[in-house]
N, C-alpha and C positions, 0 to 999 in steps of 0.2 A: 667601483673601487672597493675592496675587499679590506675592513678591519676588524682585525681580532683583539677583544678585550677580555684578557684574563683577570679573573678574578678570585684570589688564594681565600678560602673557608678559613683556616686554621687562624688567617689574620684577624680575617672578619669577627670570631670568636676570641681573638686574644684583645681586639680591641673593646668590643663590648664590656670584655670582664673589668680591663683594665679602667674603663671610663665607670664601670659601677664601683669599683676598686676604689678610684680617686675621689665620686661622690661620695662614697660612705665615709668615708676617710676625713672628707671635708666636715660630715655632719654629725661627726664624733664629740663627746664634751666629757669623754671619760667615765661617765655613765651609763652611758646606750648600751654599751656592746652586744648585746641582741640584734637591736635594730639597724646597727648598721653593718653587723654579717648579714642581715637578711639581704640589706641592700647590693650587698657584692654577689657577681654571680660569678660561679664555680664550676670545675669540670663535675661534681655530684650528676650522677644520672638523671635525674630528677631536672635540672637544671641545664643540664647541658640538652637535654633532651625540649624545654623552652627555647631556648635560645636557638636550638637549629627551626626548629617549628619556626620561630621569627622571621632567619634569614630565609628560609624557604616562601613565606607569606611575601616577604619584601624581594625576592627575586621573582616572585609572582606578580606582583606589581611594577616593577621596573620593566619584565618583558613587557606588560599589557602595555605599557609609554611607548616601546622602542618599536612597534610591532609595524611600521612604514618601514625600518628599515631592518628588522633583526631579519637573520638565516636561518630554520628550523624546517631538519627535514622529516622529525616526529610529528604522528597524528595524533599523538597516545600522551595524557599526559602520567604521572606516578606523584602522590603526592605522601611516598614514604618516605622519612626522613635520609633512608640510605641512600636515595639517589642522589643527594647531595654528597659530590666526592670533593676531595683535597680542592680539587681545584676547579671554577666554571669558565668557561669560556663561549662569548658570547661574538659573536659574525655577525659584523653589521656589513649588508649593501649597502655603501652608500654613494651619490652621484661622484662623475669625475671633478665636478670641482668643489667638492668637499674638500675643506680646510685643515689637514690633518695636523694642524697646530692644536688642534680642537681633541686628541685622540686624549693627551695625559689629563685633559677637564671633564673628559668624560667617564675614563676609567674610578678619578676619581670621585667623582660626584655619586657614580653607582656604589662605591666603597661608603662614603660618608651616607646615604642612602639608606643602605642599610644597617649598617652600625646606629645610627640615629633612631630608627624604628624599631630595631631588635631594642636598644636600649627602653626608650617609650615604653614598650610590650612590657618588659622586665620590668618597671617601674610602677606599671599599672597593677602589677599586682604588689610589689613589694615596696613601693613608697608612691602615693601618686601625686605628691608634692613637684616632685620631678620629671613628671610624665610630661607637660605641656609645655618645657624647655627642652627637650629631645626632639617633640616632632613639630616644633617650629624649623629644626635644623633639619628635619628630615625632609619637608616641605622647601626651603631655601636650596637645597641639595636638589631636590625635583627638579625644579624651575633651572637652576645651573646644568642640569642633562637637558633639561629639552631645548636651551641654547645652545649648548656646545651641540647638538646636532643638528643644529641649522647654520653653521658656521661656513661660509664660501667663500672660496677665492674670489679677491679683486679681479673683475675680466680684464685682459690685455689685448690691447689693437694687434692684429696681426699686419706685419710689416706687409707691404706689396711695392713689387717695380718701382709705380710711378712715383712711391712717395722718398725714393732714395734719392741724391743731387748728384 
């Protein structure tokens, strides 16, 4: 059974900012404001150019997990930021009795995945107070992908003949 899980970049990156957005924001006291612009990340090149470097390192990571069940017909890999386009999608083989109630835990546990780890990354360099609350979630997030792909249907008795009255 054949499932496709899309995966939108421009989310991936609106949500990191916005989760460095909301920390910094939190760790404001009216004085800071240096350091908690540092903390926010932004489209700045500099910065946007981090952050895709992350989610590239963490979709590196996620295939190396999926790799019993991903689709990839490349033998090549590219590890420039521009082959990260708008949007990834990832083709999973998976058995027929894979439990595709399992499809939207998976999608998102790759999304939290990586937003979790790109954030971590961000943090290690720009506060690392915060870094070891991000890839706790990004580790929890792990562990809830490699469940949801081991997710199977309840087998069911196939009726026969004899057992009808």
């Amino acid at each position: 059974m054949v499932v496709n899980i899309t995966i939108d970049i421009k989310e991936l990156i609106y949500d990191i900012q916005n989760k460095t957005y909301l920390t910094g924001r939190s760790r404001s006291d009216g004085k800071n404001y240096r350091q908690v612009a540092l903390m926010q990340a932004n489209n700045d090149d500099e910065n946007l150019n981090q952050i895709m470097r992350s989610i590239s390192n963490a979709f590196a990571k996620i295939k190396g997990e999926m790799t019993e069940v991903l689709e990839e017909d490349s033998r090549e890999a590219d590890n420039a930021l521009s082959a990260l386009a708008d949007n990834r999608t990832l083709v999973l083989d998976m058995p027929d009795n894979f439990n595709t109630a399992a499809v939207d835990a998976i999608s998102s546990s790759i999304h939290q995945y990586i937003v979790a780890s790109a954030t971590s990354e961000w943090f290690m360099i720009t506060n690392k107070t915060d870094t070891d609350d991000y890839s706790k979630v990004a580790a929890v997030s792990l562990e809830l992908l490699r469940e949801s792909l081991c997710k199977r249907k309840k087998p069911s008795r196939a009726v026969t003949s004899n057992q009808v009255n």
